[in-house]
C-alpha positions in Angstrom: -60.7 -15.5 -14.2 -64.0 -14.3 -15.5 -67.5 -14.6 -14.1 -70.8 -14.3 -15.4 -73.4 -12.2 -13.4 -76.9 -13.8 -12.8 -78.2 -10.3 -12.6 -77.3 -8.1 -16.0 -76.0 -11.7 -17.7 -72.3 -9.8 -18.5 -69.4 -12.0 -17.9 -67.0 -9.7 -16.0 -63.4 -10.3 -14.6 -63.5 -11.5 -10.6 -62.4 -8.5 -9.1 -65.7 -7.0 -10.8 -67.4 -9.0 -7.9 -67.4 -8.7 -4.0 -66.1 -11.8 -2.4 -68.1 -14.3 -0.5 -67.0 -17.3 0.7 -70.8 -18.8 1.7 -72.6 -20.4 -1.0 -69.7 -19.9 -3.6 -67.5 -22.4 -5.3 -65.2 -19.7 -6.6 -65.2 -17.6 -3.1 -67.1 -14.6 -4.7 -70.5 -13.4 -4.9 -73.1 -14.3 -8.1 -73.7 -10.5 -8.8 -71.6 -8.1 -10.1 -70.7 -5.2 -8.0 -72.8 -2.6 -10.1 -75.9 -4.8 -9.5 -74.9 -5.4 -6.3 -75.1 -1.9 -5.6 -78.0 -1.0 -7.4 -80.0 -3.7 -5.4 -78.7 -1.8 -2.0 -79.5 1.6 -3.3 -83.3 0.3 -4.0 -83.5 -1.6 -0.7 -82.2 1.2 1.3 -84.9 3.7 -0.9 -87.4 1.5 -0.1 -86.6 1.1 4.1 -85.8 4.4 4.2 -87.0 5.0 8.1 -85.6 1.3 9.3 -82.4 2.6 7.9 -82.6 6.3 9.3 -83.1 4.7 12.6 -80.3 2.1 12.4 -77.8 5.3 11.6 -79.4 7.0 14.6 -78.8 4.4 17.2 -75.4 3.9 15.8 -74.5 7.3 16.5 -75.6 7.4 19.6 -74.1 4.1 20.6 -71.1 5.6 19.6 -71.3 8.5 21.3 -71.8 7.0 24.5 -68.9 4.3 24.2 -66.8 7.5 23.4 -68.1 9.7 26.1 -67.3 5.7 28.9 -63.8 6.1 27.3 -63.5 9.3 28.0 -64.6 9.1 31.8 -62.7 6.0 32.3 -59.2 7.7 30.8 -59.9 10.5 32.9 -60.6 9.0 35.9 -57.3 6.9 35.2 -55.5 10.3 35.2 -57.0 11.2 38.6 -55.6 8.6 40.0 -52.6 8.1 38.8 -52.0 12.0 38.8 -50.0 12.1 35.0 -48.4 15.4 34.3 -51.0 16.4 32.0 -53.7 16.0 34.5 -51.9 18.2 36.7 -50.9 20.5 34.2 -54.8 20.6 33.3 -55.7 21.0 36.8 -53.3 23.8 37.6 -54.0 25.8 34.1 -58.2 25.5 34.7 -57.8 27.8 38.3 -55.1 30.3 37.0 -54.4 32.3 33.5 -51.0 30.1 32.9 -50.1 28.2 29.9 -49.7 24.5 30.4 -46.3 25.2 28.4 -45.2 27.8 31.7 -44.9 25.3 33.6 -42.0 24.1 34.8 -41.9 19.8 36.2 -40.6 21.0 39.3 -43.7 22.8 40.1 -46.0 20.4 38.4 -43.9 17.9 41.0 -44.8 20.4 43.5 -48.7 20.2 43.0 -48.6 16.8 42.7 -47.3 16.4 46.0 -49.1 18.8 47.4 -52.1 17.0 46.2 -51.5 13.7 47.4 -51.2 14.9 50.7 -54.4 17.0 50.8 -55.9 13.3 49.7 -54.3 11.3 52.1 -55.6 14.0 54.9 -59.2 14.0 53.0 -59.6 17.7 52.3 -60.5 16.7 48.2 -63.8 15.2 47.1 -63.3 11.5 47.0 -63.1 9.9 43.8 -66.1 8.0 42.7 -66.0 4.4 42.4 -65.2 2.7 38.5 -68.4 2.0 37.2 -69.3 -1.9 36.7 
């Protein structure tokens, strides 16, 4: 199918223009891509600091969902005491590889540290956030 282009008046095939259900009889949007994008580039140009801005708070928004994720999966591993967690936790005090360590021993620790929890000699774990 072809379409004509209500901005440069060149009839183009479909896939020449972005699809857009709204307002459309054909499911496809009345300006070409090329204008389309031409019309963005100008706008953007023009809202340069509206856009700057945008881009900044998206980042940042970003990087604080990440950095929740991160605490959350960590905290996860706290409590649930996963072998690379406690493979981390042994490695960070010590000049071993993770790799050196045998599960026995990593079995070992975590046992070890269970019981030091259960008898309160570790920092208590602070609540999930809500």
């Amino acid at each position: 199918m072809i379409k004509t282009c209500y901005k440069c008046k060149q009839t183009k095939d479909l896939d020449k223009f972005y699809k857009k259900k709204s307002n459309t009889s054909d499911g496809h949007s009345g300006r070409c891509k090329e204008c389309d994008n031409i019309l963005k580039y100008k706008w953007k140009m023009r809202n340069l600091v509206k856009v700057r801005a945008y881009e900044r708070d998206r980042t940042r928004n970003k990087d604080d969902r990440k950095k929740k994720m991160d605490n959350e999966r960590s905290r996860k591993n706290r409590l649930k005491m996963s072998d690379s967690y406690m493979r981390e936790l042994i490695t960070k005090k010590s000049d071993l590889n993770p790799e050196d360590l045998s599960d026995e021993f990593v079995e070992v620790c975590r046992l070890n540290l269970k019981l030091k929890r259960k008898l309160g000699l570790t920092p208590k774990l602070k609540p999930p956030p809500t």
